[in-house]
ZATI-969293 format. One line per 10 residues: number of its first residue (from 1); their letters; for each residue x negated, y negated, z of C-alpha. Coordinates in nm, 4 decimals. Each point is the difference from the previous one (the first is absolute). Layout:
N
NUM) a) X,Y,Z | ...
***
This chain:
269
1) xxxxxxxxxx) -12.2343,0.6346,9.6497 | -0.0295,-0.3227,0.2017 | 0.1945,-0.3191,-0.1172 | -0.2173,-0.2637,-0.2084 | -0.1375,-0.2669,0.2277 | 0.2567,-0.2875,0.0401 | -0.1847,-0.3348,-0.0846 | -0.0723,-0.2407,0.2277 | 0.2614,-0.2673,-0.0252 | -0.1714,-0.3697,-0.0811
11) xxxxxxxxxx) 0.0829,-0.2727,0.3050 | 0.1046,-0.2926,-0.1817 | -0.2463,-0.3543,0.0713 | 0.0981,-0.2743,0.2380 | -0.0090,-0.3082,-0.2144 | -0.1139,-0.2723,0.0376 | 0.0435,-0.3446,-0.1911 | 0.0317,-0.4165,0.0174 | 0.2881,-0.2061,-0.0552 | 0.0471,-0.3931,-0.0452
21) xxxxxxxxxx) 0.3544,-0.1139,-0.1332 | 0.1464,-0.3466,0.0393 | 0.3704,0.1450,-0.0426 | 0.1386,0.3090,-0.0378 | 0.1505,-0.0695,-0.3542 | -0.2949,0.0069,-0.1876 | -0.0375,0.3377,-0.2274 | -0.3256,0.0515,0.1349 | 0.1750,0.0458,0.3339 | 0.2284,0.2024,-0.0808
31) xxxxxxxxxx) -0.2292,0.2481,-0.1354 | -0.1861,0.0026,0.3234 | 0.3644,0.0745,0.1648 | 0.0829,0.2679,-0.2745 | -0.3788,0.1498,0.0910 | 0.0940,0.0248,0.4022 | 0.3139,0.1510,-0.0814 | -0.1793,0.3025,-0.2303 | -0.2738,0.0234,0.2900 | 0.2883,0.0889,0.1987
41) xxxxxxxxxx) 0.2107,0.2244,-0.1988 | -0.4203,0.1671,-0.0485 | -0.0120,0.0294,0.3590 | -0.2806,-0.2177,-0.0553 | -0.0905,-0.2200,0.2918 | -0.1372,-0.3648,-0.0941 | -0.1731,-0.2922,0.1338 | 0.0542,-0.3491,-0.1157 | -0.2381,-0.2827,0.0946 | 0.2470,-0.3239,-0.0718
51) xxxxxxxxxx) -0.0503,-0.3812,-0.0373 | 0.3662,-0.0605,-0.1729 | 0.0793,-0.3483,0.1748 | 0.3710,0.1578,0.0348 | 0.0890,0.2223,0.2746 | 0.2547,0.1289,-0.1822 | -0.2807,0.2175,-0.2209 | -0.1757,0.1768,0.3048 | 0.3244,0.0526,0.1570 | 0.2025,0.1671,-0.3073
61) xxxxxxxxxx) -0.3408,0.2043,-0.0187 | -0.0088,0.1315,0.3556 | 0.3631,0.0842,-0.0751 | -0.0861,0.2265,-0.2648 | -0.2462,0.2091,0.2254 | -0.3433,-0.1990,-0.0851 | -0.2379,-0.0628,0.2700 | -0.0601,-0.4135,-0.0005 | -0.3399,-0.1381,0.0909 | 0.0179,-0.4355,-0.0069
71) xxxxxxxxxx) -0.2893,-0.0989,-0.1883 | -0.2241,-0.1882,0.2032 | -0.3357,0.0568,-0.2146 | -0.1054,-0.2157,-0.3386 | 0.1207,0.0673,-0.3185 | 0.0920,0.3761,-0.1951 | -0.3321,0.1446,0.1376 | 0.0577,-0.0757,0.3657 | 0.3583,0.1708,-0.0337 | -0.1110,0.2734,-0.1318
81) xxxxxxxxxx) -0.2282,0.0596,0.2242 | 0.3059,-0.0748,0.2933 | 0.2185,0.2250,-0.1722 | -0.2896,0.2701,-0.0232 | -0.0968,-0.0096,0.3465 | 0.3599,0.0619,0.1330 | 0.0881,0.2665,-0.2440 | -0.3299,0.2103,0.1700 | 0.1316,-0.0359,0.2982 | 0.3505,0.1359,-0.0417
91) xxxxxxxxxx) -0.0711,0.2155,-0.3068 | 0.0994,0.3785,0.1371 | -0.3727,0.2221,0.0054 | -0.0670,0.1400,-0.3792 | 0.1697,-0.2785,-0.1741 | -0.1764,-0.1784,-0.2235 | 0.0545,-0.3923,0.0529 | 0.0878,-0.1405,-0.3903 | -0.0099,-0.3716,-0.1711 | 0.2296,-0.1241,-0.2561
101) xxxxxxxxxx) 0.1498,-0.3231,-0.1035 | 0.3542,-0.0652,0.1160 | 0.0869,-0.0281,-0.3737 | -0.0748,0.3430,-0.0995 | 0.2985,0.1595,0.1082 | -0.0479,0.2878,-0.2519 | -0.2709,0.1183,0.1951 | 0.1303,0.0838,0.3359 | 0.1088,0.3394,-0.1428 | -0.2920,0.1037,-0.1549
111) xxxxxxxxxx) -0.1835,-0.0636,0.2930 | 0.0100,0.3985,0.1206 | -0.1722,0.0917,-0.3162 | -0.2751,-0.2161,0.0274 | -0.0596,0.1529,0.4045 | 0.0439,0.3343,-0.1592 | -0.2979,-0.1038,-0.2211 | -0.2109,-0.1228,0.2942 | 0.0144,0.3557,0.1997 | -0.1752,0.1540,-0.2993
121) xxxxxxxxxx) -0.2726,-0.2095,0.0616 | 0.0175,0.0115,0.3880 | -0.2723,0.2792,0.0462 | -0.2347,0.0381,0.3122 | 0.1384,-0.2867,0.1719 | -0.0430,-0.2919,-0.2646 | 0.1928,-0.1949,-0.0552 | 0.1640,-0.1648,-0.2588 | 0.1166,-0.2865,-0.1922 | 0.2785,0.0244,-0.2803
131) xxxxxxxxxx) -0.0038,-0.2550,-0.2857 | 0.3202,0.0885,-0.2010 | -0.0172,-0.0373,-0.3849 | 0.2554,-0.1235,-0.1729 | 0.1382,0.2209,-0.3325 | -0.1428,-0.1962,-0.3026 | 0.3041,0.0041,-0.2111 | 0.2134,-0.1635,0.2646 | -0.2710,-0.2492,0.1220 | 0.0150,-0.1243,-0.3808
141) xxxxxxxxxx) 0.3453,0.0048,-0.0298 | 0.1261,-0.1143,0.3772 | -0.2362,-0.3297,0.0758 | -0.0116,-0.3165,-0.1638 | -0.2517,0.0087,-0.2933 | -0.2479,-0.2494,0.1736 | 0.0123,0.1909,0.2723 | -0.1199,0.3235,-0.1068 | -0.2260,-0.1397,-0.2075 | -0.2076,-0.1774,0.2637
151) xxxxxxxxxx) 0.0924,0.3427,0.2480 | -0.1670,0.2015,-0.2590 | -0.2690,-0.2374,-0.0322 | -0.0506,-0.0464,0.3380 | -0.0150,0.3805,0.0804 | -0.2770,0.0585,-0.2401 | -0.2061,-0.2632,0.1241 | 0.0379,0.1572,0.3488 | -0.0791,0.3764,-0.0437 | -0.2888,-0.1397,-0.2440
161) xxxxxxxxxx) -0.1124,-0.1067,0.3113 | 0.0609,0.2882,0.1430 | -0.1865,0.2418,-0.1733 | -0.2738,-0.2438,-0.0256 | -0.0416,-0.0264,0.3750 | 0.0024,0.4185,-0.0192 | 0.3412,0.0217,0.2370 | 0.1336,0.2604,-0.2755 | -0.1376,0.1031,-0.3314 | 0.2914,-0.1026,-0.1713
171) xxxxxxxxxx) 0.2808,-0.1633,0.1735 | 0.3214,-0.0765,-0.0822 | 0.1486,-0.1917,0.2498 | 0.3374,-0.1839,-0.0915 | -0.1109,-0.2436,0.2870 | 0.1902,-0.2913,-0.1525 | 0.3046,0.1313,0.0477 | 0.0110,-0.0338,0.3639 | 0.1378,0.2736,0.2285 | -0.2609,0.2108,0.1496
181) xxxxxxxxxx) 0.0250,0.2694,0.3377 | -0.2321,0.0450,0.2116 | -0.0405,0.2610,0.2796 | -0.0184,-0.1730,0.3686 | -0.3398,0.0416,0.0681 | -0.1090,-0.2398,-0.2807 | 0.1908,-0.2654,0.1205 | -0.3002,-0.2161,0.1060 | -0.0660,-0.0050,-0.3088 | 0.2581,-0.3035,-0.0819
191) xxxxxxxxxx) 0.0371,-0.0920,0.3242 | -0.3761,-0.1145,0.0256 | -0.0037,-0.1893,-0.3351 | 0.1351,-0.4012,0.0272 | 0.0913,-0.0326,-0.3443 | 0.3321,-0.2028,-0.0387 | 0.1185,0.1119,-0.3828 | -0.0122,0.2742,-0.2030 | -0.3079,0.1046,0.1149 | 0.1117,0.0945,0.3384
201) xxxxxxxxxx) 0.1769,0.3179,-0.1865 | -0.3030,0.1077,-0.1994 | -0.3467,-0.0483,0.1913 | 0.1608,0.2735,0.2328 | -0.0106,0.2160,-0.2635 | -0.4011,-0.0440,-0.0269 | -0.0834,-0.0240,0.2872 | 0.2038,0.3363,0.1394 | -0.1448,0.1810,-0.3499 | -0.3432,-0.1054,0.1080
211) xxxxxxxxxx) 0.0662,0.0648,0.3539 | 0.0259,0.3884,-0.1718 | 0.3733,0.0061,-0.0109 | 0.1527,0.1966,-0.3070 | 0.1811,-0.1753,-0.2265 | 0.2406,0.1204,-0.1959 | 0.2594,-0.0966,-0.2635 | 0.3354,0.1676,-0.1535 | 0.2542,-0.1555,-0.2550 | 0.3104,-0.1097,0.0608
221) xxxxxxxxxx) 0.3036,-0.0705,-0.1778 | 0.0269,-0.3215,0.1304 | 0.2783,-0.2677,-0.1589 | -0.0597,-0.3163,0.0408 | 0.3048,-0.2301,0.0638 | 0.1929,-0.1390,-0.2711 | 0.0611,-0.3183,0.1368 | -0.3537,-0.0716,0.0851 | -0.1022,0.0519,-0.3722 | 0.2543,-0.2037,-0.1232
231) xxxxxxxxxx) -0.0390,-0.2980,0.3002 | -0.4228,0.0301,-0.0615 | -0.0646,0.1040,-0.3931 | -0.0853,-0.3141,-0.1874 | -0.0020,-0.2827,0.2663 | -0.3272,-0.1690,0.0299 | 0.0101,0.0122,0.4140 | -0.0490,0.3844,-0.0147 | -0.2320,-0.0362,-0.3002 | -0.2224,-0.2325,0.1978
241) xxxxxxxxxx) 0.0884,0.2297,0.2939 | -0.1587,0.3076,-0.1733 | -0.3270,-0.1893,-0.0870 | -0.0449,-0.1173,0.3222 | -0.0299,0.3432,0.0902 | -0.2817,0.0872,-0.1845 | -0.1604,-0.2624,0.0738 | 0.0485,0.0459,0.3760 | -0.0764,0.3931,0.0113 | -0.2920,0.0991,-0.2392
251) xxxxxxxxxx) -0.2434,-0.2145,0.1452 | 0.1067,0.1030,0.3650 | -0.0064,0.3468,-0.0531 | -0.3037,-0.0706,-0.1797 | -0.1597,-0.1456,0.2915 | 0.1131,0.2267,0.2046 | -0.1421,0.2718,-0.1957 | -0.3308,-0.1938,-0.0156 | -0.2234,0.3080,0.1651 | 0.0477,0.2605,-0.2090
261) xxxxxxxxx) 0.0234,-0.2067,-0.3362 | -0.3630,-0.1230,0.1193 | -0.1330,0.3410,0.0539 | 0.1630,0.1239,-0.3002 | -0.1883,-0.2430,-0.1973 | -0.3079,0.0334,0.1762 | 0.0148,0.3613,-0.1475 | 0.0762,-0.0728,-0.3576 | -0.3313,0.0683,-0.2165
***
């Protein structure tokens, strides 16, 4: 008898992500360190797009085994979109290039599950974006309450929109959580768009799914950290924070969205 096919092993994503950090003290910092140093115990190569005004922040990261890019762009949008376009050109052919806060250093491993995810979808040449979903019990229990309130808010105003603009019949997008992979040939997708917030992660999303991408999503037993829930639950800047979300995204997305939400209405007896 012959042996059982061997699966295909999953190439892990070149990642890709934006940094601003007046000193190298602050926790947030330190989780962005703690994330380069699990990229590279991964094997997980990652691009930083950085504005810290000290050198010593680039520098400790390029000593860890990140690629640096100097922000010379406008705001989170326009280092994204830095970081983005330098992590296509050195990501290795099949990889899959992959956003995610610096925070989020719980993520980096669960990275090859979400790529695993994306080849399912990758038939006849498509390809694909991957939205990962975060497990319900420890998005509840892991984020500041005010935070996954507005999150959960936010998400169901978004694929609402959605499945009223007929992208999916019923989607389920955890969009506001943040990391998303994409395969290379959608990269024009961000690249193109000159948002300078949080939009700059998400209209990509649309446009590539319009653009007849698959997208797909997959949970993931993500943790967020502890000291970010206990530095963020509570304190009225993040409260404010979270509603200045909303009301930044919905009505861009909505716009964005604006063809097919006419047409769908035009349809509507």
């Amino acid at each position: 008898a012959k042996p059982a096919p061997q699966a295909q092993a999953v190439m892990q994503p070149t990642l890709f992500t934006t940094t601003c950090f007046d000193t190298l003290d602050s926790w947030r910092a330190r989780l962005a360190v703690a994330t380069v140093e699990a990229c590279a115990r991964c094997g997980i190569q990652i691009v930083i797009c950085d504005a810290s005004p000290d050198a010593a922040v680039p520098a400790l990261f390029r000593a860890l085994g990140a690629v640096v890019v100097a922000q010379t762009s406008t705001g989170k949008g326009g280092a994204l979109r830095e970081a983005l376009a330098r992590a296509a050109e050195i990501a290795p052919d099949g990889s899959m290039l992959a956003f995610m806060e610096p925070e989020k250093v719980g993520m980096v491993a669960l990275w090859a599950g979400v790529c695993s995810a994306a080849a399912a979808h990758r038939r006849g040449g498509r390809p694909v974006v991957a939205v990962p979903l975060r497990n319900a019990a420890l998005f509840a229990r892991c984020y500041p309450i005010e935070q996954h309130q507005a999150e959960s808010f936010l998400n169901t105003a978004l694929n609402g929109l959605a499945c009223e603009a007929g992208l999916s019949p019923k989607p389920e997008l955890d969009l506001a959580f943040g990391p998303f992979a994409l395969d290379r040939a959608l990269a024009l997708h961000w690249l193109s768009y000159d948002g300078l917030r949080w939009d700059a992660q998400l209209v990509g999303v649309f446009r590539a799914w319009r653009a007849g991408a698959a997208v797909c999503t997959c949970e993931v037993a993500y943790r967020h950290p502890a000291k970010q829930l206990a530095a963020e639950q509570g304190q009225l800047e993040w409260i404010l924070k979270r509603h200045e979300q909303l009301a930044c995204l919905v009505p861009i997305i909505r716009a964005e969205l604006a063809p097919e939400l006419t047409l769908a209405a035009a349809r509507r007896p």
